[in-house]
VOTORDO-373710 format. One line per 4 residues: their letters; for each residue x, y, z of C-alpha. Coordinates in Angstrom, 1 decimal, padded with zeros to 4 digits. Each point is the difference from the previous one (the first is absolute). Layout:
a> X:Y:Z ~ ...
***
This chain:
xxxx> -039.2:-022.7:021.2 ~ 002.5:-001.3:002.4 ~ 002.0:002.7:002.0 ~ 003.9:-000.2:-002.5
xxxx> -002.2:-000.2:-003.1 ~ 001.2:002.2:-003.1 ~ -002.4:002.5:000.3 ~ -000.3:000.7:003.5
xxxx> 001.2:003.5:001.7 ~ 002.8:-001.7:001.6 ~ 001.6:-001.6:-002.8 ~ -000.2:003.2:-002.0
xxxx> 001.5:002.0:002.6 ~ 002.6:-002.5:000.0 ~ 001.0:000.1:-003.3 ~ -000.5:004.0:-000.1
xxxx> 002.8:-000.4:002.8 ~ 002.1:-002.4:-001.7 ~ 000.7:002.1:-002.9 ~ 001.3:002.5:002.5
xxxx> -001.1:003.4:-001.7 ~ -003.3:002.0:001.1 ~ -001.1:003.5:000.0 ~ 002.9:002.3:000.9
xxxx> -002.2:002.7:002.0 ~ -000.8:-003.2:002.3 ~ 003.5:-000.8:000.9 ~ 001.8:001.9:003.3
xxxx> 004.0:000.6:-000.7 ~ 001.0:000.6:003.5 ~ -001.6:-003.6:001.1 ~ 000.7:-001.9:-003.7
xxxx> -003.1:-001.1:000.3 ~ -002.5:-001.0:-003.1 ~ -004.1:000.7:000.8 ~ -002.4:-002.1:-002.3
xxxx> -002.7:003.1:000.4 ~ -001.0:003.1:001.3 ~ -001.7:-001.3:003.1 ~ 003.4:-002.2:001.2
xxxx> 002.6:003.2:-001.2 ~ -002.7:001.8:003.0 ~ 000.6:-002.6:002.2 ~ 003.6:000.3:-000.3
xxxx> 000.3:003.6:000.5 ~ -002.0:-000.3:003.0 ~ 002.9:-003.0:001.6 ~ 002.4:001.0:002.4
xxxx> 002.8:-001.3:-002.1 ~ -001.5:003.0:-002.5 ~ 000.1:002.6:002.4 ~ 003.3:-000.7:001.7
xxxx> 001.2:-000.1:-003.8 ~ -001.5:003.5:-000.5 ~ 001.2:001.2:003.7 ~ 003.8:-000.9:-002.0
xxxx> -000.9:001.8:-003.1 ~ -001.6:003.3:001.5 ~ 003.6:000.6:001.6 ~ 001.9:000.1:-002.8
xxxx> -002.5:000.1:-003.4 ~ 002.6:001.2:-002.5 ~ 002.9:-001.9:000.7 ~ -002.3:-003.3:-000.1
xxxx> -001.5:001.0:-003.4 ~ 003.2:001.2:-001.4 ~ 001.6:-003.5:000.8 ~ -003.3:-001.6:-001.6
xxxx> 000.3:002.0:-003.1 ~ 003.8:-000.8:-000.1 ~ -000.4:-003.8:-000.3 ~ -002.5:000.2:-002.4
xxxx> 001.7:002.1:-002.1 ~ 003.0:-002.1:000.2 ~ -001.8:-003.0:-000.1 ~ -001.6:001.2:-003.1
xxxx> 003.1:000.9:-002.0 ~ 001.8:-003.4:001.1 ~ -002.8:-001.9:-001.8 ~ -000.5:002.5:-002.6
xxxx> 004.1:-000.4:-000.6 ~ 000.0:-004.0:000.0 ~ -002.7:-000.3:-002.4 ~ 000.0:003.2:-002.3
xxxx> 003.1:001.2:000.2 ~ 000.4:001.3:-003.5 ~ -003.4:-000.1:-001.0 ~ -003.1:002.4:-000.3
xxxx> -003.0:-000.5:002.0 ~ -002.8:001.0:000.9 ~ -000.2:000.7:004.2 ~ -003.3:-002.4:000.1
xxxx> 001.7:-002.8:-001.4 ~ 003.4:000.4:002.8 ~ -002.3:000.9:002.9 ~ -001.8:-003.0:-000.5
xxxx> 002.9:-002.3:000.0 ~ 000.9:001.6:003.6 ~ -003.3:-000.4:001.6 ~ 000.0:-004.0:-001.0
xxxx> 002.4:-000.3:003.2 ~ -003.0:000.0:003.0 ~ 002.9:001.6:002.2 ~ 000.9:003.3:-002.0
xxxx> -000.3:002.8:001.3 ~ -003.4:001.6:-000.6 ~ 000.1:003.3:-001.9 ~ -003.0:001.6:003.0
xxxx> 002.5:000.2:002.4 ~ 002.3:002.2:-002.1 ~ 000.2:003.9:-001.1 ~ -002.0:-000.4:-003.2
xxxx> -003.8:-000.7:-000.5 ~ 000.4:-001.5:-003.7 ~ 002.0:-001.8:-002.0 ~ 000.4:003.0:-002.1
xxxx> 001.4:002.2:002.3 ~ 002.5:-002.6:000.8 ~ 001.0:-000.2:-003.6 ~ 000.4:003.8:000.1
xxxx> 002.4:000.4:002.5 ~ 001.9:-003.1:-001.4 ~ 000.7:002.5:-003.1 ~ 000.5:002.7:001.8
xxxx> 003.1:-001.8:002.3 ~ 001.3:-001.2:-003.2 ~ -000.6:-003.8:000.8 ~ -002.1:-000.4:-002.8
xxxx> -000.6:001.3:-003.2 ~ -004.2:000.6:-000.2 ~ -002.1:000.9:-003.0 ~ -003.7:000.3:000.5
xxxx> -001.8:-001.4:-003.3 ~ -003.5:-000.1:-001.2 ~ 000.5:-004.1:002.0 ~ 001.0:001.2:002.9
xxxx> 003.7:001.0:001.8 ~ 002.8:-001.9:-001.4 ~ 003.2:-000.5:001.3 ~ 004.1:-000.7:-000.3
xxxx> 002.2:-001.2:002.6 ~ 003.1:002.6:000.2 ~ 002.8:-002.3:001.0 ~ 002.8:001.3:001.8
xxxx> 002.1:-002.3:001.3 ~ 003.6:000.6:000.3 ~ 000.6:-003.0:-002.4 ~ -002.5:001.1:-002.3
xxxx> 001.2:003.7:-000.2 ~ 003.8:-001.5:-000.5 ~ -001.1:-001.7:-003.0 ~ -002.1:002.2:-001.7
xxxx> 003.4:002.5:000.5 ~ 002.3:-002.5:-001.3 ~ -002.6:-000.3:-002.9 ~ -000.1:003.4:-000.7
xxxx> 003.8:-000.2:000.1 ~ 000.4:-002.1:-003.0 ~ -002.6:001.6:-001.8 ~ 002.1:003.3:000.3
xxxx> 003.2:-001.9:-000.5 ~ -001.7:-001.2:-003.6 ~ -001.1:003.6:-000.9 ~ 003.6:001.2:000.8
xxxx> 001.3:-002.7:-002.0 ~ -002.1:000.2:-003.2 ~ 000.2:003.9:000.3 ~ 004.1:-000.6:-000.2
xxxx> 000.0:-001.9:-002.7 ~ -002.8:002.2:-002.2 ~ 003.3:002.3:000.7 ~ 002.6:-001.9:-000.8
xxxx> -002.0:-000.5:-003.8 ~ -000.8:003.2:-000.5 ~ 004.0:000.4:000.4 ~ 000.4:-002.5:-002.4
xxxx> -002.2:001.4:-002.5 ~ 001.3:003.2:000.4 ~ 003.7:-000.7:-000.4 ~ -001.1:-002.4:-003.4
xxxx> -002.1:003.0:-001.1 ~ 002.8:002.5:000.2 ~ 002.6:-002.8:-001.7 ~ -002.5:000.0:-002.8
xxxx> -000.2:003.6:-000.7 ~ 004.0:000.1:-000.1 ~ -000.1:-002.7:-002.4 ~ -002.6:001.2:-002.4
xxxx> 002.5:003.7:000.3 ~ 003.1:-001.6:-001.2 ~ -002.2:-002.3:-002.8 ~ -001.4:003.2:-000.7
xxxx> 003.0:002.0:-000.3 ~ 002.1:-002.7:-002.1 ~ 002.6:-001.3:002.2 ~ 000.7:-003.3:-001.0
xxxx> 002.4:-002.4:001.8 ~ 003.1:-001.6:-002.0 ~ -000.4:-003.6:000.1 ~ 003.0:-002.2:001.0
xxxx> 000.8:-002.8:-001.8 ~ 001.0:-003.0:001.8 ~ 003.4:-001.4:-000.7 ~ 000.5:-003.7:000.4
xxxx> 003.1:-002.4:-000.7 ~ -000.6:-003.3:-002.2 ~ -001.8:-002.5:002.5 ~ -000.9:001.6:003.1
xxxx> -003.5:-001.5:000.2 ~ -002.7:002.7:001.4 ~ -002.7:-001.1:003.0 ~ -003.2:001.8:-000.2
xxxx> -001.6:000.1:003.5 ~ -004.0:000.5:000.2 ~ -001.5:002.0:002.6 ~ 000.4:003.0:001.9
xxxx> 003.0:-000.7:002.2 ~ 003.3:000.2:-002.4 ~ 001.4:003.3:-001.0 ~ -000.2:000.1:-004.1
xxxx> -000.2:002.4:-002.6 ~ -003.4:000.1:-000.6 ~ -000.5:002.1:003.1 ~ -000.1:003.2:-000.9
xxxx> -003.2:-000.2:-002.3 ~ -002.6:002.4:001.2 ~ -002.2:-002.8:001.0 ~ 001.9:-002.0:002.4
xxxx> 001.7:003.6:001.1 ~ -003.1:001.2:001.2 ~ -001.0:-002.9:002.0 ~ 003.4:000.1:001.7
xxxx> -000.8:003.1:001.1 ~ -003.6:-000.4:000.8 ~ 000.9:-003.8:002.0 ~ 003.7:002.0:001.1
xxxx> 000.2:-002.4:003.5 ~ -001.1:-002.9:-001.4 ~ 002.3:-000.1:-003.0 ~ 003.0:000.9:002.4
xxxx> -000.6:-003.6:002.2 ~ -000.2:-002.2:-003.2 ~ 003.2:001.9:-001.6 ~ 001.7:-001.0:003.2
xxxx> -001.5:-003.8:000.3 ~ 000.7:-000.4:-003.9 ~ 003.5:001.1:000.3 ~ 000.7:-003.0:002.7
xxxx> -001.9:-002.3:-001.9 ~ 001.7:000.3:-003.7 ~ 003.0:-000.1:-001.1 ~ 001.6:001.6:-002.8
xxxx> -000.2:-000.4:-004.4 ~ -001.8:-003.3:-000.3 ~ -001.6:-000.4:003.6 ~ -003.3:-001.3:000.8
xxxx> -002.7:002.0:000.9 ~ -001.3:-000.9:003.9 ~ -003.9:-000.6:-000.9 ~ -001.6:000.5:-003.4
xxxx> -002.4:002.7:-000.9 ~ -003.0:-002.0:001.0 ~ 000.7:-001.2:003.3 ~ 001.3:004.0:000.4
xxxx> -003.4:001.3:-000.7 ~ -001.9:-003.1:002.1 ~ 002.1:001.3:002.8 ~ -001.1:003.2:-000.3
xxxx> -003.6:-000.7:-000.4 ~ -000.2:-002.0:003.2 ~ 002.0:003.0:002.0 ~ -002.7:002.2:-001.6
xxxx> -002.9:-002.3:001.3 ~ 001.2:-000.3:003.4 ~ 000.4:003.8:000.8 ~ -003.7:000.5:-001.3
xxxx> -001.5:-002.9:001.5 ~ 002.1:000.0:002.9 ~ -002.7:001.6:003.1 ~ -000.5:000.1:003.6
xxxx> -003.2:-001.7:000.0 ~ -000.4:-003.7:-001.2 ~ -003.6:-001.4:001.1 ~ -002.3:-001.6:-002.7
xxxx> -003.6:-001.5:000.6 ~ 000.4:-004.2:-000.3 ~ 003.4:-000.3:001.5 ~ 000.5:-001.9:003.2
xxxx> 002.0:001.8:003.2 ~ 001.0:-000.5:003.4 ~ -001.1:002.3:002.9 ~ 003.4:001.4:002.2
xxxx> -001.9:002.0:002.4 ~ 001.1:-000.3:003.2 ~ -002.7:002.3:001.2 ~ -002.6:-003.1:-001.7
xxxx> 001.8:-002.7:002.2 ~ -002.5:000.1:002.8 ~ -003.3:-000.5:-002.6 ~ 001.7:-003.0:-001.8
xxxx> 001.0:001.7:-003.1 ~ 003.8:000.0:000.8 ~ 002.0:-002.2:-003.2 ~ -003.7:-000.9:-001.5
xxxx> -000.2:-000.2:-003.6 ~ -003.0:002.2:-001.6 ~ -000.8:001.1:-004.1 ~ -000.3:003.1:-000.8
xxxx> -003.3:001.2:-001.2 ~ 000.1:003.2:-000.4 ~ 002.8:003.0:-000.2 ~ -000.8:003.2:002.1
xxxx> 002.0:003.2:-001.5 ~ 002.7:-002.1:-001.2 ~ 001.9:-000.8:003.8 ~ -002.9:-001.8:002.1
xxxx> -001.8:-003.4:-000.8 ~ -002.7:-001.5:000.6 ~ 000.6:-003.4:000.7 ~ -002.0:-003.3:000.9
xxxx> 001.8:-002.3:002.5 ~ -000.1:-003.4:-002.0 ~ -000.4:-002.3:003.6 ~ -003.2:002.0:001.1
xxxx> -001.1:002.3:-002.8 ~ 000.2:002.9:002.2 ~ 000.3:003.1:-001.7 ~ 003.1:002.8:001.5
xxxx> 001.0:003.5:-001.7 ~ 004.4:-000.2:000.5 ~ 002.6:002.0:-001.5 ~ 002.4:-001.0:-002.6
xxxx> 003.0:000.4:002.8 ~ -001.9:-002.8:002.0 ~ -000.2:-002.2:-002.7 ~ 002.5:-002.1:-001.7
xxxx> 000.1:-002.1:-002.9 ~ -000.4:-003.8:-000.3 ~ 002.0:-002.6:-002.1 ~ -001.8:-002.9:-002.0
xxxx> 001.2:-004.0:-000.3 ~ 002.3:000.0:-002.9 ~ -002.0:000.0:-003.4 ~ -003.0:002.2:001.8
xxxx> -001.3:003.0:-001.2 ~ 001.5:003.4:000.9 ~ -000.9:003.6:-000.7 ~ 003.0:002.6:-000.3
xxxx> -000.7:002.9:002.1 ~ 002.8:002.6:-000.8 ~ 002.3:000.5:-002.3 ~ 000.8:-000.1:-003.9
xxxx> -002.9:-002.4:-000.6 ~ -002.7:001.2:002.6 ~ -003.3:-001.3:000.0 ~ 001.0:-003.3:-002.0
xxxx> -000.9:-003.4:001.3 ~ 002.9:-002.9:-000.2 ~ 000.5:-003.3:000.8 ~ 002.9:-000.8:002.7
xxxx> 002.8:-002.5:-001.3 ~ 002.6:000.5:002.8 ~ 001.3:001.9:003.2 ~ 003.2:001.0:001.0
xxxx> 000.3:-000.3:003.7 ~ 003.6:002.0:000.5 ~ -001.3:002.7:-002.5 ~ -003.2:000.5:001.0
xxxx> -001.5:-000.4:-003.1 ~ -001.9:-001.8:-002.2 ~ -000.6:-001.0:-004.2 ~ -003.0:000.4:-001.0
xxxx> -000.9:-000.3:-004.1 ~ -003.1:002.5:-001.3 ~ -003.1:-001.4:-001.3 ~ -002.4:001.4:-002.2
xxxx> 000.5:003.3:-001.0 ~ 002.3:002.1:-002.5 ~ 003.0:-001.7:001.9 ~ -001.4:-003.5:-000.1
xxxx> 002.4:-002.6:000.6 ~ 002.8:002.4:001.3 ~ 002.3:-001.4:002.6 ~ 001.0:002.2:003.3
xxxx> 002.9:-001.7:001.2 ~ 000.5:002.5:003.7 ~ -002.7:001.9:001.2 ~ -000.1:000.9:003.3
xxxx> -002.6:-001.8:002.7 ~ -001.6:003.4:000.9 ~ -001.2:000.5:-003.9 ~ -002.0:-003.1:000.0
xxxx> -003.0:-001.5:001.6 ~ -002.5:-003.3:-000.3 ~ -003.5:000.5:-002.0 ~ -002.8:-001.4:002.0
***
C-alpha cells in the first residue's frame, strides 16, 4: 500500500479535515483551533500559544464569555431569520445549519452547557417563541424589525378600518328597516281605519300626446303606492341623487327617459359587485408578480418576476423567482402586478369580478387601463372596456 493510498491514516485524516467539522469538546475557542483527538487537544493545551491565551482569559473570564455568548446568539438568530423566518422548527434542525460554517462560534465557549438551555433563555428574552414537544424543542422567530412592526400596524389598521366600516353600515340598515317598519304600521292604521284617498282625474285637452318614462328617475303619479313609498324611504339618499340627475336629464310631457330599465338595474348590479368584492388584499396562487423590494436589491431579487405558490393569511406570498427557482416569503406592499402581450391571459384581482380569469384585448396608456373580456364562467364572453392596471395580473 503506497503511502497517499485511500485507506491509509493520512488520507483519512485528510478528508476528516477537509470536511471541516470534528468533535466540539476537541476544539479550543480562544486559539480557533480544531484537534482531530484527545491526545493532540492535550498537546495543544500544553503550547505556549495555549497558555498565553489562558494568561488573557483568566484576567477578564466574564467579559470574554459574555462576548462569546453574544455572537453566537446573534449569529444564531441571523441564520435562524434568513432561512425560517416565518416558519416552525425544531432547534436541531436550525443549529445544524449554523454549525455547517467551520468558523461559527462554538456553543463551549459560551454561558450555556446545552442546546436546551440556549433555547430556554431564547423564550424567556422574547426572541423566540419555544414549545418543548414529545420531538424535541421547537421554535418561532419573533420578528421585530421596525419595518415589520409598521406593517403589521398598518395591517391592523385596515382591518379596524373594515370593522368600523361594516359595523356603520349594519347601522345605517337597521335605520332603514326601522323607519320602513314604522311607515308600515302607519299604513296598515289608516287602511285599517278606512281613510281612503279621493282620486284625481286627469284632465287633458284633445291631442296633447302623453310620454311614459320607465324607470325610477321621473316624478309620476304612480309614486305614492305603498310599495315604491317604502323603498324611498328605506333607499331615502339614494333616491334623492337620481331625482336630481333625472331632472337634468329629461325634459317635460313627451321626453325621453336617459337609460332604460335594464341598463338601470345592470348599473346597479355592477355598483353592488364592486363594494362587495372590492378588498385590500388581491394575491392568488398561479398569478405572475414582480418583486419591489428595495431591501431585496442586494440578493438579486430587486424587479425579478416570481409565481405565486402559495397565499399566507391573505397579505404575504410565497413566491418562486421564475430565473432561478428560488423560493422568497414578500408582502403584498412589495409586490406589484404584471401586464401580459395583448391577447394573453389575465386574472382579475379586485373588484366587481374578482377571482375571474380574462383574456387582454387592449391597453390604454393615458388612462392607465386596460380591456379585458371574461372567459368561462357565469359572465363568459363579457367585455370590460376600463379596468384599472392594479386589478389585473398575468397567469403563469
Amino acid at each position: 500500500m503506497g503511502k497517499n493510498d485511500f485507506l491509509t491514516p493520512k488520507a483519512i485524516a485528510n478528508r476528516i479535515k477537509a470536511k471541516g467539522l470534528q468533535k466540539l469538546r476537541w476544539y479550543c475557542q480562544m486559539c480557533q483551533k480544531q484537534c482531530r483527538d484527545e491526545n493532540g487537544f492535550k498537546c495543544h493545551c500544553m503550547s505556549e500559544g495555549h497558555q498565553r491565551q489562558m494568561e488573557v482569559f483568566g484576567q477578564n473570564p466574564n467579559r470574554i464569555v459574555d462576548g462569546y455568548s453574544e455572537e453566537f446568539e446573534n449569529e444564531f438568530l441571523d441564520s435562524m431569520k434568513r432561512s425560517h423566518r416565518f416558519s416552525r422548527v425544531a432547534a436541531t434542525v436550525i443549529y445544524n445549519e449554523y454549525i455547517h460554517d467551520r468558523h461559527h462560534i462554538h456553543m463551549n465557549s459560551t454561558q450555556w452547557a446545552t442546546l436546551t438551555e440556549f433555547v430556554k433563555h431564547l423564550g424567556r428574552t422574547g426572541k423566540c417563541k419555544v414549545d418543548e414537544t414529545p420531538k424535541g424543542w421547537f421554535m418561532t422567530y419573533i420578528d421585530r424589525d421596525s419595518e415589520t412592526i409598521f406593517k403589521e400596524n398598518a395591517k391592523s389598521k385596515r382591518v379596524r378600518a373594515d370593522l368600523a366600516e361594516e359595523e356603520k353600515q349594519e347601522r345605517e340598515i337597521k335605520k332603514q328597516i326601522e323607519k320602513a317598519e314604522e311607515f308600515l304600521t302607519v299604513k296598515n292604521d289608516s287602511v285599517d281605519s278606512g281613510e281612503v284617498r279621493p282620486a284625481k282625474e286627469l284632465k287633458l285637452d284633445s291631442g296633447v300626446k302623453v310620454g311614459f318614462a320607465l324607470g325610477s328617475k321621473s316624478n309620476n303619479v304612480g309614486k305614492e303606492t305603498g310599495e315604491s313609498f317604502s323603498s324611498r324611504l328605506v333607499f331615502e339618499e339614494v333616491e334623492d341623487k337620481e331625482r336630481k340627475m333625472g331632472k337634468n336629464k329629461e325634459g317635460g310631457i313627451g321626453g325621453k327617459s336617459g337609460k332604460s330599465a335594464l341598463e338601470e338595474l345592470m348599473k346597479e348590479e355592477e355598483k353592488a359587485k364592486e363594494r362587495t368584492n372590492r378588498k385590500d388584499y388581491w394575491l392568488f396562487e398561479g398569478i405572475i408578480v414582480k418583486v419591489m423590494s428595495k431591501a431585496l436589491a442586494e440578493k438579486g431579487y430587486y424587479k425579478q418576476k416570481g409565481v405565486v405558490r402559495k397565499v399566507i393569511d391573505k397579505y404575504v406570498a410565497e413566491i418562486e423567482i421564475l430565473e432561478n427557482k428560488h423560493k422568497l416569503r414578500v408582502d403584498q406592499e412589495e409586490l406589484e402586478t404584471v401586464i401580459p402581450q395583448i391577447g394573453g391571459l389575465v386574472k382579475i384581482v379586485n373588484g366587481a369580478y374578482r377571482g375571474s380569469n380574462a383574456r387582454l384585448l387592449g391597453v390604454d396608456t393615458e388612462k392607465f387601463c386596460a380591456k379585458v373580456q371574461i372567459e368561462k364562467g357565469i359572465y363568459d364572453g363579457r367585455v370590460l372596456k376600463a379596468v384599472e392596471y392594479e386589478d389585473i395580473c398575468k397567469l403563469a
